[in-house]
N, C-alpha and C positions, 0 to 999 in steps of 0.2 A: 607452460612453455610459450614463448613469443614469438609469432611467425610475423612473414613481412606481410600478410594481410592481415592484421590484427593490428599491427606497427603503424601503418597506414592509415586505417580505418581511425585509429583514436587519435593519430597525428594529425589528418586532413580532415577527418570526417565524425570529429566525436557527438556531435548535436544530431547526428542522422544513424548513430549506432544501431538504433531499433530497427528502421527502416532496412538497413542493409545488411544485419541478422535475420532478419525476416525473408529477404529478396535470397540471401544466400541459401538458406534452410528451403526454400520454393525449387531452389535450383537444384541441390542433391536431390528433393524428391521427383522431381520430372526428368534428372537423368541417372539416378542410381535404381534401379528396381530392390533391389535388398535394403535401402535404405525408407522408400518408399511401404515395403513391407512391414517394416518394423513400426513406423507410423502407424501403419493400417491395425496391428497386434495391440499397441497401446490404445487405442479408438474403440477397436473392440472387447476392450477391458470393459470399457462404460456402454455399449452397445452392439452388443455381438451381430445383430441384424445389419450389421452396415456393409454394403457392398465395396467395393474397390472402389477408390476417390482417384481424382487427380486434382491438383490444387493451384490456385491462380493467388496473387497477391495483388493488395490495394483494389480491391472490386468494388465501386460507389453501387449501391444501391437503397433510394429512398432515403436518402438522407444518415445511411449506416457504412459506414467505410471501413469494416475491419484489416486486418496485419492481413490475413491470409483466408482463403477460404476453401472446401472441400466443396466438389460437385458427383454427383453421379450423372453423365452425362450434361444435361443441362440442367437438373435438379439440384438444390442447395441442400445439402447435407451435415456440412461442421463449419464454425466458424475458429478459428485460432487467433490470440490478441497476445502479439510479443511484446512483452516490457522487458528494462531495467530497472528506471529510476523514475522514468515519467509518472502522473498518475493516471487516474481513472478521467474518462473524459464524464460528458452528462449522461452523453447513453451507453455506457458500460457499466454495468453489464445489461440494463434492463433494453434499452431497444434491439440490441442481438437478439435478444431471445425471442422479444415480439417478431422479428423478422423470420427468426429459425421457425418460429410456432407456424405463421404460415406455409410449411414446407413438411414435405413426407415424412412421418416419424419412422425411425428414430431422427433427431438430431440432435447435436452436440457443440457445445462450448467449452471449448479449452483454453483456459488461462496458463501462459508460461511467464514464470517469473522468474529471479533470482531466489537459490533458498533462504535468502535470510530475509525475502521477504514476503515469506509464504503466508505465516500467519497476520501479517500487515493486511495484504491485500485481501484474504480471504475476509476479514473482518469489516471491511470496506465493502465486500461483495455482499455479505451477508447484511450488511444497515441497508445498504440499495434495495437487495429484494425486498426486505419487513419496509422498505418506504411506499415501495410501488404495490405492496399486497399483494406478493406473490408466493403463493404457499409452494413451500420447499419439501422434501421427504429427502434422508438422508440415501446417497445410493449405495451402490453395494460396494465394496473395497475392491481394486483393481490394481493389478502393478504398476507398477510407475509414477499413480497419480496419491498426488499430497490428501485432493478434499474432492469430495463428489456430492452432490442436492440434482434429485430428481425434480423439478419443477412442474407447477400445476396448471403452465400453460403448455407442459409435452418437451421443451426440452431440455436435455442433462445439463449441467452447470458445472465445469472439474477445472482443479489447478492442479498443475504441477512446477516443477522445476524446471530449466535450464541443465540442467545436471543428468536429471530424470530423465527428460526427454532425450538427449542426443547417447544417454546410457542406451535405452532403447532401441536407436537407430543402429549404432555402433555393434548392437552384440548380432544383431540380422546381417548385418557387413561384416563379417568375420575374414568373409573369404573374398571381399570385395574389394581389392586395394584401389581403386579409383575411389569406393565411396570412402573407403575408410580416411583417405588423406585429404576429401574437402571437410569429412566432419572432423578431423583435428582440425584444420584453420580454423571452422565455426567455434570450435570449441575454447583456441585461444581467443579468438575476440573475443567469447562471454566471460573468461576469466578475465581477459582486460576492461571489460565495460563492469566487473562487477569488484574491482580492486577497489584499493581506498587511493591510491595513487592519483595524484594530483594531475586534473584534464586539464592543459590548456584553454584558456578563454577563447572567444573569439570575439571580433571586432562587434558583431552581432549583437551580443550579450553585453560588451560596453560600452554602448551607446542605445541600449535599451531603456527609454527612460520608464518602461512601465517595473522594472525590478525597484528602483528607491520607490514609486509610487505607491507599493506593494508593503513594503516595507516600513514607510508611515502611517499607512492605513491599518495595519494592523498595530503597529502601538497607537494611532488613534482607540483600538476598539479596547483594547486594554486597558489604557486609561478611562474610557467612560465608563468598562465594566468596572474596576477598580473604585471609581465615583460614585456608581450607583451598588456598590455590592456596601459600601464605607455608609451609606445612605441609611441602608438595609439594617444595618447591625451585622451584616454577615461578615463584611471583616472590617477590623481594625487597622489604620497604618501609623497610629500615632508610634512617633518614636522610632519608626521604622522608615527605611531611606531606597530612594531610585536605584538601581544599580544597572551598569552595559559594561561587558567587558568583550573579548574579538568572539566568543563564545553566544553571550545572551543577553538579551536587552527586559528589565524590567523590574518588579515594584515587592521588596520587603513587606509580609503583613503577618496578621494574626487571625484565626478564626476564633472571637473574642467570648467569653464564658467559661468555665470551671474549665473546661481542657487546655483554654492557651495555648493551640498549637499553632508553629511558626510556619510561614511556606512562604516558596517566595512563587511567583506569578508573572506570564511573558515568553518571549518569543525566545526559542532555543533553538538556534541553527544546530547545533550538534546532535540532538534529538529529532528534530525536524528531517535532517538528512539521513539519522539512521533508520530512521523506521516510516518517515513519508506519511505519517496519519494525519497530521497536524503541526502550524507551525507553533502554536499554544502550549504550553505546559505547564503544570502545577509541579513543585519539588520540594521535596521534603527531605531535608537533611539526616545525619544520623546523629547532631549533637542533640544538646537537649534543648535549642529552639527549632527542629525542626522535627525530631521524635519519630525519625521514619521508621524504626522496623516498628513501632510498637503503632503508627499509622497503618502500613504492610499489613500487620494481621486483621486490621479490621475491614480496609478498603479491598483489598482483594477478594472476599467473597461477593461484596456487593457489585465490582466492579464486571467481576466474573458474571455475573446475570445480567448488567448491564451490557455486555457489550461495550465495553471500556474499556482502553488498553491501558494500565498502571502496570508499572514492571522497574527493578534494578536499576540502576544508572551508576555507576561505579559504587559508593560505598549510599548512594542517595534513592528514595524510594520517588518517583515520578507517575506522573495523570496527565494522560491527556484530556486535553480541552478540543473540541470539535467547534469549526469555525461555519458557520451556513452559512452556504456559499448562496448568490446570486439575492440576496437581504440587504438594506441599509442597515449600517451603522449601529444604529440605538435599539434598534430589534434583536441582530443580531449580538450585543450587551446584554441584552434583557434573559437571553437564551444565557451565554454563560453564568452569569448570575443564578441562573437556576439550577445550576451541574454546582456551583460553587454553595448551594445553598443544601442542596443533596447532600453532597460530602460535607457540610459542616452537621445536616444530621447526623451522619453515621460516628464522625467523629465525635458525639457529644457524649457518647461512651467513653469516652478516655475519661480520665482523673484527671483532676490539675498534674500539671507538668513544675519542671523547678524553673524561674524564671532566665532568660537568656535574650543575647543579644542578637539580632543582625549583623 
């Protein structure tokens, strides 16, 4: 249901959604106590020792500026990072936690996301710790929340939903009809920030000239991977052709050897938007130049140990490609090449295929 603050928000204010989901969720809690309880219920799902918080939003500290943050008195105790659609900044999740460690345990990191992009984000989270060597232990399962890691610098590490969370608040407000009618508003702006409903641009965004900048830099790195993978042996493009359509921009090839499997290669806004891992992807059709379910059975177990996301795309089997970030150019090529050279191992299990076109 669409209120006029939700109508508003994504009319005037859709680039600062987070912000002002956040600022309003700060506000039920500092003036609803039932709603603010139900917070506290969820928190003590993943740490029952935690005392009554009250909660401030936007607090710089040391170069760490989380959505929201819990104190006990003046002790820091929870940090909370609202998202949509944005992603992970450099220090998410890992300097939060450095921050929480120096503070009274228990503490806790809460991640709210969109549900559908739960497992996205968590697997984001999950590469961040195993980069920075942070050993994890799975925590204990708790209402509300989607994923929980005990960490081995002391503090908890949980996502949940947008869903989850104001479920939570709402069932503690039962009898609270002040709390209950700003968490409907909050609620319709997260249905509206999480719709496929087309945002309005803003003058901001078009006149941005780092978005094209962004977007030839990456089929730059495309094409050198593509150069240096054709180098390699790892793939094939002969006979196989560029392709951009309002969808995706990129390069026909073969992983070349008794399998012949087809995939094409390149930047997939449509993919890119629904799941936010990456703008890269590898896809693999279901004809018989792209042979995806019979791709499916074998890359999925491997990708599953990797920490890969490979998954459905309408009738097409799809891989992401991870881009490393803050690398030049030809380094980061040199890395894909090597995920492309991976899966053209696993593929090497297939059989010849029948031949087919692009």
């Amino acid at each position: 249901m669409e209120t006029v603050f939700s109508y508003i928000v994504q009319k005037r204010f859709s680039q600062e959604t987070e912000d002002v989901a956040t600022d309003a969720l700060a506000f039920i809690l500092d003036s609803n106590e039932s709603a603010r309880a139900g917070m506290m219920k969820l928190l003590r799902g993943l740490a029952p020792d935690l005392p009554s918080l009250w909660f401030r939003t936007q607090q710089a500290k040391d170069q760490t500026r989380p959505d929201m943050a819990g104190y006990d008195g003046n002790e820091l105790r929870v940090y909370v990072e609202n998202k949509f659609w944005a992603g992970l900044t450099d220090r998410q999740p890992v300097g939060y936690i450095r921050e929480l460690a120096k503070h009274t345990l228990p503490t806790v990191l809460l991640m709210v996301v969109p549900a559908r992009r739960e497992e996205t984000v968590w697997r984001e989270v999950s590469r961040k710790l195993k980069k920075a060597k942070i050993d994890v232990a799975d925590g204990d399962s708790a209402a509300g929340i989607v994923r929980a890691v005990k960490t081995g610098d002391g503090p908890t590490v949980a996502l949940t939903s947008w869903t989850n969370l104001l479920s939570a608040l709402e069932l503690e407000a039962l009898d609270d009809q002040g709390a209950r009618s700003d968490l409907i508003q909050l609620r319709a702006l997260c249905v509206a920030a999480d719709s496929e409903a087309f945002v309005p641009i803003s003058s901001t965004e078009a006149t941005d000239q780092r978005t094209p900048a962004l977007i030839l830099g990456l089929g730059s790195i495309v094409q050198a991977s593509v150069d240096l993978a054709v180098t390699k042996d790892i793939l094939s493009i002969s006979g196989h052709t560029r392709q951009a359509s309002w969808e995706r921009i990129g390069q026909y090839a073969r992983f070349p050897g008794g399998q012949g499997v087809g995939v094409w290669f390149g930047i997939h806004f449509g993919l890119w938007k629904k799941h936010g891992e990456t703008p890269l992807w590898l896809v693999f059709s279901s004809t018989d130049f792209g042979r995806g379910h019979e791709v499916r059975r074998l890359i999925e177990p491997w990708a599953t140990r990797e920490r890969i996301l490979a998954t459905r795309f309408n009738d097409e089997f799809v891989i992401a490609v991870d881009v490393e970030t803050g690398e030049e150019r030809d380094h980061v090529a040199r890395l894909i090449v090597d995920h492309l050279e991976a899966i053209a191992g696993v593929l090497s299990e297939l059989g010849p295929g029948k031949e087919g076109a692009a």
